[in-house]
N, C-alpha and C positions, 0 to 999 in steps of 0.2 A: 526386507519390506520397503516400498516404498514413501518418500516423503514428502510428496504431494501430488497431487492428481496433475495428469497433462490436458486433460479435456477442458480448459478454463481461459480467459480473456487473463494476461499479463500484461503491468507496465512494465515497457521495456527503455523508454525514457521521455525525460519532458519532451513538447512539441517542438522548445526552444532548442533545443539540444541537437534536434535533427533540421538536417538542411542538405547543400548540396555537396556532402562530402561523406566518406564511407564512414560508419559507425559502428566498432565492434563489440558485442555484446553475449555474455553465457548468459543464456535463460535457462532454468530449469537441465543445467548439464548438458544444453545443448548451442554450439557456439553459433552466433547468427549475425548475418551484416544486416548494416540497416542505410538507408539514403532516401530522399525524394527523388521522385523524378520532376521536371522540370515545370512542368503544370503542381507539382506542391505534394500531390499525392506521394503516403509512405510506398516504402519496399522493403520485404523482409527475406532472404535469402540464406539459404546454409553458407556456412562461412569456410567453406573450403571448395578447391579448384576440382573440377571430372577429371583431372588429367592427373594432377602431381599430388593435389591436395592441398596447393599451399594456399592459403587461408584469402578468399578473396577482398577480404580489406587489406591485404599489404598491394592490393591494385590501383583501378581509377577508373572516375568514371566518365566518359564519352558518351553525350546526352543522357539517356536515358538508361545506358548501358554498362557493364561492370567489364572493363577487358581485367584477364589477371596479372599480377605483375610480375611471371613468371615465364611465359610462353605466347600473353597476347591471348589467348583464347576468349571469346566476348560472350558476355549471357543479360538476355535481355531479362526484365523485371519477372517474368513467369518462371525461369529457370533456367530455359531454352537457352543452347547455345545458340550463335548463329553467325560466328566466322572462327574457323581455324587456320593457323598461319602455313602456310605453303601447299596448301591443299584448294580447290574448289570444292571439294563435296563435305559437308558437316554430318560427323556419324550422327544418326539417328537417335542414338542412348544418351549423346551428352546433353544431359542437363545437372542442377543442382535444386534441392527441396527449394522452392517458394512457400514463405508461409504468411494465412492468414494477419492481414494486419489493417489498423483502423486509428481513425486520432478522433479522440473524445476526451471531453472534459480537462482539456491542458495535456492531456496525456499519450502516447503512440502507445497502442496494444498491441499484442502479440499472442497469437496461440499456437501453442507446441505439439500440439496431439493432434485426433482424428481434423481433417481441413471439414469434412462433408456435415459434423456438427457446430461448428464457428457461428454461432448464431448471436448476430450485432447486438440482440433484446438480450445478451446477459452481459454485458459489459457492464462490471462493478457500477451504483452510483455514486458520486462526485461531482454533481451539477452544480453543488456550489461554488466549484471552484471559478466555472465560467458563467454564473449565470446575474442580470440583473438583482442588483440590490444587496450584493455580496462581491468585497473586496480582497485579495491578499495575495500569498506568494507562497514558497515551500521549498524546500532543496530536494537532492538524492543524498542518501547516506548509504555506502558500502558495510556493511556490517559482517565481521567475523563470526557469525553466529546460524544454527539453523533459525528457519524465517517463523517460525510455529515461535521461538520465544520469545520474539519482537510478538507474536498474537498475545502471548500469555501477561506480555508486561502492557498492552492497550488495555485488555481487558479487566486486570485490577488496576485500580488506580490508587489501591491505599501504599502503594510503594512512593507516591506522592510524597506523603509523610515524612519520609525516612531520606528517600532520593534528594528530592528538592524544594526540602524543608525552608531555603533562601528565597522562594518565586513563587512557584504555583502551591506548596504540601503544607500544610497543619494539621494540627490534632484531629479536625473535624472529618476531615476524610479520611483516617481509619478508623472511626469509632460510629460513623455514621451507618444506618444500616441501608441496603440495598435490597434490590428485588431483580431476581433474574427470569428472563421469559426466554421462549425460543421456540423455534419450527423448523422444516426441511430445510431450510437455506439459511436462516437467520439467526444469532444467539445476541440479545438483547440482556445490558443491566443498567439501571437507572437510580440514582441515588441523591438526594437533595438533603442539605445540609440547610436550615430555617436557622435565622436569628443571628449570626454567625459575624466574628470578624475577618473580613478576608484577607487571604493573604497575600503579600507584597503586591503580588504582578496584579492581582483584581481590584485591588486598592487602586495601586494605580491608573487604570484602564477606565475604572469606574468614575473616578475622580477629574480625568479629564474628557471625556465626553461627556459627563452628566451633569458635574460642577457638583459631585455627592461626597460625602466622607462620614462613613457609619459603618451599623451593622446591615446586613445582607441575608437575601435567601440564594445561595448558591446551588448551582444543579449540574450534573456530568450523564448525560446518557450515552451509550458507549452502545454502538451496533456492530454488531461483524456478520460480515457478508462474505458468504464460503467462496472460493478457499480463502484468501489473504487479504481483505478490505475491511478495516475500520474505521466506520465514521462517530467521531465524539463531539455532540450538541454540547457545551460549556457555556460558561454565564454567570452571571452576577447581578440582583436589581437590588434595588431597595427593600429591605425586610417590611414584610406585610402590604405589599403593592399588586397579591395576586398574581406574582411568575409561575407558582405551581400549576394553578388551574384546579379542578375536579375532576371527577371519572367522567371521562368522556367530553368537556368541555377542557378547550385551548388554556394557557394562562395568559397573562399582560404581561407582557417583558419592558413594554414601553416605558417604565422608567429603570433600566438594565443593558445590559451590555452581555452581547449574542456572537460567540464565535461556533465554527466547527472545526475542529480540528480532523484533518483528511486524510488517510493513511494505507495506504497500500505497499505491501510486501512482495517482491517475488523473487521467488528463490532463482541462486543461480547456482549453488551445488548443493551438495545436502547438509552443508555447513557454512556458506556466505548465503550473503542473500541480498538487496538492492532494494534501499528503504525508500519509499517515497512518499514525504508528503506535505504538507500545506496547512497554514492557518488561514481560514476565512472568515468576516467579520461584514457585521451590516451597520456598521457604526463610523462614521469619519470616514466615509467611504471616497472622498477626495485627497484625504493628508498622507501622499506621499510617504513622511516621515514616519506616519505611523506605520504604514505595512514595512516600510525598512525596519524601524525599532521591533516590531513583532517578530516579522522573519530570522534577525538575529536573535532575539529574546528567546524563542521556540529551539533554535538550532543550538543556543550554549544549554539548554534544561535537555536536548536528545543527547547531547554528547554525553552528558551524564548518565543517561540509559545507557549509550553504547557502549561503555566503560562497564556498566555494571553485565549488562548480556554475552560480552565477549570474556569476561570473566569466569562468567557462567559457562559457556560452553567450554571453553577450559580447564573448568570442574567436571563436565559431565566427561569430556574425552578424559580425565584421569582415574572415573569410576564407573567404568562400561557395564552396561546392565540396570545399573542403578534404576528406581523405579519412584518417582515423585510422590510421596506423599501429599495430599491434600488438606488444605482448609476450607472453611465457609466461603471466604472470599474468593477462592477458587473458585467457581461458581460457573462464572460466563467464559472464562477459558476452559474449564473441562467440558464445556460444551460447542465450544470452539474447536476443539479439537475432535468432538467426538463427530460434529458435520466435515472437518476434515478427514479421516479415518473412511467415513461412510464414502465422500467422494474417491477415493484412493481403492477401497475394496470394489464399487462398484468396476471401477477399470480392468481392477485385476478379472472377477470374475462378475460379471452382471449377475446373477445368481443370490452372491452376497450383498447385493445392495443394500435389501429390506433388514438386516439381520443387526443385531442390534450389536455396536462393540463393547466390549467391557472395560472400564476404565474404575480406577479404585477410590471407592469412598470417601469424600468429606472428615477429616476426622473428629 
């Protein structure tokens, strides 16, 4: 079975990342070079030669063009070849897949599947990352693991607690309770912690933007957006300054401290996967030092994820079959995965799209 849909927008890497030199890249099992062309615009190309196969990033590029660095054969950005060496006439068959590709929100997309469905309105959103009034930065992490359990560890965050008991975890965040919601595309949980002392890192964050040091009403809303995008609203204000809000009316954050944490997954075999993402903040949107200190901050509290996720996959390849029992907390990951699942079947068979998967109870 498969494990994950191809019909979907992938980051295949920062915008920074890409420029004018060949980039080579698994997405989703499937090897692809990447380059601008000289006007800025991406290119995403299959990563091997019409001729030999040999992989055309170990080539170069000549303007806008990839020759390969095996025999000289030249492919322009579509796929098209359009010089072979000691020949005037270029076979009509040689080309290589072009695929679908886009930069939005900091990021170069990539889609693996049908080209005639690539439609630009589903690129994950992540507008904070580039948008007025919201600052920061974010790495890529290589992770040994499938990309589904970097979803399952976004979407509970009481491993907070237990993970990174030193920074962002305390007590409050597993004992707090949560509410999970969801639809065709979205699986939503949201959990607020009132009254509360925070810990380390919201101490700190709070303390120097605000010039605050107390108790707090802290909040995590955790979205995921099929297949592999989680965005997490975090925060911190003043306890009883109105951050929650009411049904249907906003809250006051204004005297609080507002990140989102940005997080996009995509697989690149059905056991690595290519983490990408970013902390963004509307807070000291000028200090430098602070998106440097967050950046690092953010990147030493994932290593400790990744240590524990590649662990885990470690466990599961030594107990094949094994089947996840659940908890409550589970919640917004069994439904994370159940809109992954539904994207996955519809490919296999359109048929199955509507059909509900079965995934096993809460216990």
């Amino acid at each position: 079975m498969a494990t994950f849909p191809l019909n979907a927008w992938y980051a295949a890497a920062y915008d920074v990342e890409l420029g004018r030199s060949l980039l080579p890249r698994t997405i989703c099992n499937q090897k692809i070079v990447f380059y601008r062309r000289e006007d800025g615009t991406p290119v995403a190309l299959e990563d091997a030669c019409w001729h030999r196969l040999l992989p055309l990033s170990m080539g170069r590029l000549e303007g806008d063009e990839v020759v390969c660095g095996y025999h000289g054969l030249v492919f322009n950005g579509s796929g098209r070849c359009t010089h072979m060496p000691s020949q005037e006439s270029v076979n009509p068959s040689a080309c290589v897949r072009a695929y679908p590709v886009l930069q939005k929100h900091r990021f170069v997309w990539v889609w693996p599947g049908d080209p005639a469905l690539a439609d630009p309105a589903l690129v994950p959103d992540l507008h904070w990352n580039d948008s007025p009034g919201w600052t920061g930065d974010g790495k890529l992490i290589h992770v040994n693991c499938d990309y589904r359990l970097v979803i399952d560890n976004l979407m509970d965050l009481t491993h907070e607690t237990f993970v990174h008991g030193g920074s962002i975890g305390d007590r409050a965040v597993a004992e707090a309770p949560f509410v999970a919601t969801h639809g065709d595309r979205f699986a939503t949980v949201t959990r607020w912690m009132e009254g509360i002392q925070p810990p380390p890192f919201w101490a700190g964050q709070i303390r120097h933007a605000r010039g605050y040091s107390g108790a707090v009403d802290r909040w995590q809303i955790i979205r995921f957006e099929a297949p592999c995008t989680v965005t997490i609203d975090v925060g911190v204000a003043e306890a009883g300054t109105g951050a929650r809000g009411s049904e249907g009316v906003p809250g006051d954050r204004s005297r609080g401290v507002n990140g989102f944490v940005l997080n996009t997954i995509t697989p690149e075999t059905d056991k690595t996967c290519h983490y990408f993402w970013a902390f963004a903040r509307n807070y000291c949107l000028h200090e430098q030092r602070v998106t440097h200190e967050l950046r690092e901050g953010v990147a030493r509290i994932f290593r400790e994820d990744e240590s524990v996720l590649e662990a885990q996959q470690r466990a599961i390849d030594d107990h094949p079959g094994y089947t996840f029992y659940n908890l409550n907390i589970d919640a917004g990951a069994m439904w994370a995965r159940r809109l992954i699942d539904r994207r996955i079947a519809a490919e296999a068979s359109p048929a199955a799209a509507g059909r509900a998967i079965p995934i096993r109870p809460a216990a």
